[in-house]
C-alpha positions as CSV (number, residue, x, y, z in Angstrom):
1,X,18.5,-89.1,164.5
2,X,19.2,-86.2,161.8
3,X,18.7,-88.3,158.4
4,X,21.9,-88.3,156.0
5,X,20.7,-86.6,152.9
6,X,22.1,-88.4,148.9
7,X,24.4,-86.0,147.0
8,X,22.8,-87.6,143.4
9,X,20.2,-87.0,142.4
10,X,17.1,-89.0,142.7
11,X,14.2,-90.0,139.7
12,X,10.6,-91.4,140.1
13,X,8.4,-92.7,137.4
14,X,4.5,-92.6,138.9
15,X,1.9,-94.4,137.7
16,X,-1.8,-92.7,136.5
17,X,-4.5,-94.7,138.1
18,X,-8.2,-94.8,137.8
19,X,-10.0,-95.0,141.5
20,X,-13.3,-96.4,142.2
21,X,-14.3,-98.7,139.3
22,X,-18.1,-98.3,139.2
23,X,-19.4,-99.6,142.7
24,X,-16.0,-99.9,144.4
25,X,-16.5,-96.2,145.9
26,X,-13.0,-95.3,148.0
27,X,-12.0,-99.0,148.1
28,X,-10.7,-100.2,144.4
29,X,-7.9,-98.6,142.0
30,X,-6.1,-99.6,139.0
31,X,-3.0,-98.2,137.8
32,X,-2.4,-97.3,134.6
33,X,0.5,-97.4,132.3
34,X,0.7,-93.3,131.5
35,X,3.2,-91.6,133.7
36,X,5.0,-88.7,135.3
37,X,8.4,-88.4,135.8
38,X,10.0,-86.5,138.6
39,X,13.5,-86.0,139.8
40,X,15.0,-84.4,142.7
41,X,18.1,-83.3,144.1
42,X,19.0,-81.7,147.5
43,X,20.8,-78.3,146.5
44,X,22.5,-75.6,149.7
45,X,19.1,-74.0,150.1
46,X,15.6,-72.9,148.8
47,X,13.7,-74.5,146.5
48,X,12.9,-74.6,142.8
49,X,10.3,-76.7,140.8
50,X,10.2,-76.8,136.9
51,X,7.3,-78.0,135.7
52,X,6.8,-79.8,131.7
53,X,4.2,-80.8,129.9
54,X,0.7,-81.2,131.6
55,X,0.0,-78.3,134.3
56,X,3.3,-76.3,132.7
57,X,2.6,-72.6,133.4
58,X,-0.1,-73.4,135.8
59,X,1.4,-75.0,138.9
60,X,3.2,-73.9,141.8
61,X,6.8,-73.6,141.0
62,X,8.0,-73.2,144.9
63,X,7.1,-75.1,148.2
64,X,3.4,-74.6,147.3
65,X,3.8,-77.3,144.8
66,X,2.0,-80.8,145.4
67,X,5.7,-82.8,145.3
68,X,7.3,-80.5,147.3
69,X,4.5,-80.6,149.9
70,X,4.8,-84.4,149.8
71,X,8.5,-84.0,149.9
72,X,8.3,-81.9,153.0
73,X,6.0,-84.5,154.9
74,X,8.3,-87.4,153.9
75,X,11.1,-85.6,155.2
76,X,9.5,-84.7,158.6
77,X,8.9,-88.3,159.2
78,X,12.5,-89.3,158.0
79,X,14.1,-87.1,161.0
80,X,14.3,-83.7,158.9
81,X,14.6,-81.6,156.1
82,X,17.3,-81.0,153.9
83,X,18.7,-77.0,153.2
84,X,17.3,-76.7,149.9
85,X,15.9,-78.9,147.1
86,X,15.5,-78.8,143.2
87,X,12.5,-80.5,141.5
88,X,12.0,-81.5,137.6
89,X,8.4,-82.3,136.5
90,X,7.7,-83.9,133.4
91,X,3.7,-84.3,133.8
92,X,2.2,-86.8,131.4
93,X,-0.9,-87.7,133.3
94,X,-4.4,-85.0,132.6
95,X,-4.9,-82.6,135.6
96,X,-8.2,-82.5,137.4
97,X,-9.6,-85.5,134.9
98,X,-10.0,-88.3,137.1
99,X,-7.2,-90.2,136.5
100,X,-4.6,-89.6,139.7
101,X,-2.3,-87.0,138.7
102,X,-2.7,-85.3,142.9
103,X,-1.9,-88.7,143.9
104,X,0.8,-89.5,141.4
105,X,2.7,-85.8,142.8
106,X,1.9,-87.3,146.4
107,X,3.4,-90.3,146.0
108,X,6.4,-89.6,144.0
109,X,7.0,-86.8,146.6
110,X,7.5,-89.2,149.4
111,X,9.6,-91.5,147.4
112,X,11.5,-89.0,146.6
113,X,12.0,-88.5,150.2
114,X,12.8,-91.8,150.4
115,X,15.2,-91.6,147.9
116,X,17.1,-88.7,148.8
117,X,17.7,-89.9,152.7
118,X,20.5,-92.8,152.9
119,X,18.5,-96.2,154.7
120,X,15.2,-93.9,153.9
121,X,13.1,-97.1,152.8
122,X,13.9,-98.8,156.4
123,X,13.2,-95.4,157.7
124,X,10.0,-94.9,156.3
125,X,8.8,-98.2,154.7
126,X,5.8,-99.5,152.2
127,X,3.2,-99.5,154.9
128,X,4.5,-96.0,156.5
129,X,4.9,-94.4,152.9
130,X,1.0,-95.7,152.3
131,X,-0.1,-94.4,155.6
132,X,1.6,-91.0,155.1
133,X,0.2,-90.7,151.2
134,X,-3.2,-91.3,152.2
135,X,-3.2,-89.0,155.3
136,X,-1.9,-86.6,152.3
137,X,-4.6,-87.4,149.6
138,X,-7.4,-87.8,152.0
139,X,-8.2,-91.5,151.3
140,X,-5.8,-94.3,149.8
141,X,-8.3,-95.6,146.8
142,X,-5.9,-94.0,144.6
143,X,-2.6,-94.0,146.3
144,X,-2.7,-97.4,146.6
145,X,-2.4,-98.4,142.9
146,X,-0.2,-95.3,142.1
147,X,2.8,-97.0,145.4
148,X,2.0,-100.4,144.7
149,X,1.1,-101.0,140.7
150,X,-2.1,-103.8,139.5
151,X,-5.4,-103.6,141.1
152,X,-5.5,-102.7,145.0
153,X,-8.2,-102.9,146.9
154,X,-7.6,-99.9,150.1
155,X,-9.2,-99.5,153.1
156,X,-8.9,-97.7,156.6
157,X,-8.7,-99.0,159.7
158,X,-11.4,-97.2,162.4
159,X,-9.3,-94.6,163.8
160,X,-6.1,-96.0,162.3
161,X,-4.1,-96.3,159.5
162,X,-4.7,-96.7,155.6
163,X,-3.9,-100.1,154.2
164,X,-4.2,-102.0,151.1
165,X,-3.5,-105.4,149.3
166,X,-2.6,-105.8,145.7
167,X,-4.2,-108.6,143.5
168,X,-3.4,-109.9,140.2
169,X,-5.3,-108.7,137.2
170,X,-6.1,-111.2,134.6
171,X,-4.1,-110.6,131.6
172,X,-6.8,-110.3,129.2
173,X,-8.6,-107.2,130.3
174,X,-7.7,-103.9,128.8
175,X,-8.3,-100.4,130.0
176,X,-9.3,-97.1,127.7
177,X,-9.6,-94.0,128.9
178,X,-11.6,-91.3,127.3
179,X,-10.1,-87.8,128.7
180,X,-12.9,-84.6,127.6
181,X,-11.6,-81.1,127.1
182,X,-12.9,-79.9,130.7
183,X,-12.1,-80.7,134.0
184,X,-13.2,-81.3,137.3
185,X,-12.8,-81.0,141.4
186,X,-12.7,-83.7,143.1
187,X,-14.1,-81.2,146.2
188,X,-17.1,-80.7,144.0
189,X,-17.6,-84.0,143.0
190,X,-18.0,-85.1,146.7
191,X,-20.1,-82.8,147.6
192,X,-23.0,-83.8,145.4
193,X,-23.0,-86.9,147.0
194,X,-26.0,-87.4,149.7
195,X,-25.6,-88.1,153.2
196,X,-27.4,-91.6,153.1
197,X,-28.7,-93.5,150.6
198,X,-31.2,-96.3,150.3
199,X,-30.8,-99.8,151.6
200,X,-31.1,-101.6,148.4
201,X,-28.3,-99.7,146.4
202,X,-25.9,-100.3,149.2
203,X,-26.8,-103.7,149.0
204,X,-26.4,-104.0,145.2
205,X,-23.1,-102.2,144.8
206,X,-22.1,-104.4,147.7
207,X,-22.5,-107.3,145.7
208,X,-21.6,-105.7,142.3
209,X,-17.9,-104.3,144.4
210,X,-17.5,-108.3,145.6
211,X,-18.5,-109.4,141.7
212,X,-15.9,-106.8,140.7
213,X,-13.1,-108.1,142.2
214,X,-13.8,-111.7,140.7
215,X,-14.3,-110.2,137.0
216,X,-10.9,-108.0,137.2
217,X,-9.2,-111.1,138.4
218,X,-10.1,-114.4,137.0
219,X,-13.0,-114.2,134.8
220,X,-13.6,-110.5,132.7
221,X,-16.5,-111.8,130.9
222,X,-18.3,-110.3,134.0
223,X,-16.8,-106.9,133.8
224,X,-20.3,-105.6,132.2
225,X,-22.5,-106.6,135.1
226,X,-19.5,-105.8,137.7
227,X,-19.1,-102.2,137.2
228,X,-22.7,-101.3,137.6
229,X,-22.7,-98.5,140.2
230,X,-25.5,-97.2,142.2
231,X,-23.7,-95.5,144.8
232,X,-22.0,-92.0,143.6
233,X,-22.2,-91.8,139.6
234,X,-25.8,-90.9,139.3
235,X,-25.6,-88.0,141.4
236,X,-22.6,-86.6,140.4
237,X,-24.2,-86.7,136.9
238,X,-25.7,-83.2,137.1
239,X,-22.3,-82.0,137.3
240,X,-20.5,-83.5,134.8
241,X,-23.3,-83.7,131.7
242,X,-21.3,-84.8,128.7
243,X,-19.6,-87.2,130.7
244,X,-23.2,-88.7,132.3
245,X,-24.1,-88.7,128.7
246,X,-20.8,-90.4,126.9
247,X,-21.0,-92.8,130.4
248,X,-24.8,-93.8,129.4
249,X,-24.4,-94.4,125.7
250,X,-21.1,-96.7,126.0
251,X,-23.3,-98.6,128.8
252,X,-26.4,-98.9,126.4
253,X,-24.5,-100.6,123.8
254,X,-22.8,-103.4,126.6
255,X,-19.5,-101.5,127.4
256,X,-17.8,-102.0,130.7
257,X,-17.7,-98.1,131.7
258,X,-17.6,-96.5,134.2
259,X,-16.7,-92.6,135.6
260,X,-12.7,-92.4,136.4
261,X,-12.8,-91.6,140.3
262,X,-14.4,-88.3,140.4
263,X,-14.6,-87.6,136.9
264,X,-14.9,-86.0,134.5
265,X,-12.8,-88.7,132.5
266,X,-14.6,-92.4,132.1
267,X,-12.8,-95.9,131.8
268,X,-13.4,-98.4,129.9
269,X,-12.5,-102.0,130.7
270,X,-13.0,-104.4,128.0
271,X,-11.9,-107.8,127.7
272,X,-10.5,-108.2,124.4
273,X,-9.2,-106.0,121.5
274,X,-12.1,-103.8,121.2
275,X,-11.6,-100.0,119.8
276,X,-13.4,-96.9,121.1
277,X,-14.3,-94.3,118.9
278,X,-13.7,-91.4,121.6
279,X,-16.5,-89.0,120.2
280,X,-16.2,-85.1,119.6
281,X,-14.6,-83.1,122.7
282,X,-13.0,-86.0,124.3
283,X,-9.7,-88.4,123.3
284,X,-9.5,-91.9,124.5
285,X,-6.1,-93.4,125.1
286,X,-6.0,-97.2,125.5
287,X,-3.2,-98.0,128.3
288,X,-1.5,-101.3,129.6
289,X,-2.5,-101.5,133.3
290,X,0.9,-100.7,135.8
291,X,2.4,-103.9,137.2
292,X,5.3,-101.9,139.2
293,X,3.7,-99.0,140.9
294,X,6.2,-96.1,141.8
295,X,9.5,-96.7,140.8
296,X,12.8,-95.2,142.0
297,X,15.6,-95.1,139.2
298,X,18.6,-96.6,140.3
299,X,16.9,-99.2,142.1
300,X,17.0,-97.5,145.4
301,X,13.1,-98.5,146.0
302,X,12.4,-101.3,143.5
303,X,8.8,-102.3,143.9
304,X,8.4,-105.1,141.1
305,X,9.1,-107.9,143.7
306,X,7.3,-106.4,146.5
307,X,4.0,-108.0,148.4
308,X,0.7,-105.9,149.6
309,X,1.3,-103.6,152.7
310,X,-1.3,-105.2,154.3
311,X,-1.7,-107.7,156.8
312,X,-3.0,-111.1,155.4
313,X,-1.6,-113.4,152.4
314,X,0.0,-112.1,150.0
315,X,-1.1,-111.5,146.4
């Protein structure tokens, strides 16, 4: 059945979010409390994006852009698309740093979608809008935190869909973010990582992603030892050489850091009220983490109250 498409329009607020964690490689995100802002509205045909703030004068501004694309997607697997739409992007979150901003347009595209369809969360609910974002993005480690808010942990099924859980962070640890001038590719940042690696760091950052999940969560006097990584950072070090460099010196004086998914930005986790100088070429920001995930203004798709979209107990 044709959907029935809102006359009003519709607002989002997505949340940045930092992906990986040191040795949680495609598995752990945190969302962070700097956001975009998009609203849509269904208009009699074509389709127009404005863009603000970060990416202004750089990103698509027609059906090529990231929201849109989302949009689109959502819409196919709501029944069908609507005969023109009208987009407002005020961008708050650094492009190409690290820190979410393809998954923040992916998932506030589909709840957009959601939005602007009458019934379109029953339609298309948490676990279909987290399948469909991480089909989008490629994996879920980010998309996860951005739909859901708090620390996720992500994972797909073998041959089957993404899923996740959402756990409770303790509510003494504090994130920073240090953001340098340049950016980076997530593509390129993948590709410098090897096809196998040894036995013992996949055992270590094993035990170090199971540690992880204990520090965030009930005891962040562990964060230090728990974000030690031996499974992507090193080699994607070459790449990124002020941010291998800044990454090593915060670790040689005892600060949780670690690279913010692909880089080039780093996160900090701390456990206290610690300040970070952020050091020439780079600004560091320090951010509540997200409880709420993606929200929908006018409470169309609240998400404060909702569980994991995942089977299992919930968080």
């Amino acid at each position: 059945m044709r959907p029935t498409f809102v006359s009003e329009p519709v607002r989002v607020r997505v949340p940045a979010t930092s992906a990986n964690l040191g040795p949680g490689f495609d598995a752990l995100g945190l969302a962070l409390a700097l956001y975009d802002d998009v609203s849509a509205r269904t208009t009699a045909g074509g389709c127009r994006v404005e863009v603000t703030g970060q990416g202004a004068g750089e990103l698509p501004t027609g059906d090529d852009h990231l929201v849109v694309r989302a949009m689109r997607a959502g819409f196919d697997a709501l029944g069908g698309q609507p005969p023109g739409l009208a987009v407002e992007c005020v961008n708050r979150i650094p492009q190409a740093r690290g820190l979410g901003s393809s998954s923040a347009a992916i998932v506030a595209g589909i709840q957009l979608a959601r939005g602007l369809v009458e019934d379109g969360m029953r339609r298309l609910d948490d676990a279909a809008a987290l399948r469909l974002a991480a089909e989008l993005e490629g994996h879920p480690d980010n998309v996860a935190p951005c739909l859901l808010g708090g620390f996720t942990i992500a994972w797909t099924e073998s041959g089957g869909p993404a899923r996740a859980v959402r756990l409770p962070v303790a509510p003494q640890v504090r994130a920073t973010v240090f953001v340098p001038e340049e950016r980076g590719l997530t593509a390129t940042a993948r590709a410098a990582l090897p096809a196998t690696v040894p036995h013992v760091d996949a055992a270590r950052n094993a035990g170090r992603a199971a540690l992880l999940v204990h520090a965030l969560t009930t005891d962040p006097a562990l964060l230090f030892e728990a974000t030690e990584d031996r499974l992507h950072q090193h080699y994607r070090a070459a790449g990124m050489p002020g941010t291998a460099a800044r990454l090593a010196q915060l670790r040689a004086a005892g600060v949780p850091a670690v690279v913010s998914g692909a880089g080039p930005s780093i996160l900090v986790l701390s456990s206290g009220e610690e300040k970070f100088e952020a050091g020439m070429g780079w600004t560091a920001q320090r951010l509540p983490i997200d409880v709420a995930g993606a929200r929908v203004d006018g409470g169309r798709l609240g998400h404060a109250e909702r569980g994991p979209v995942a089977a299992g107990r919930k968080s």
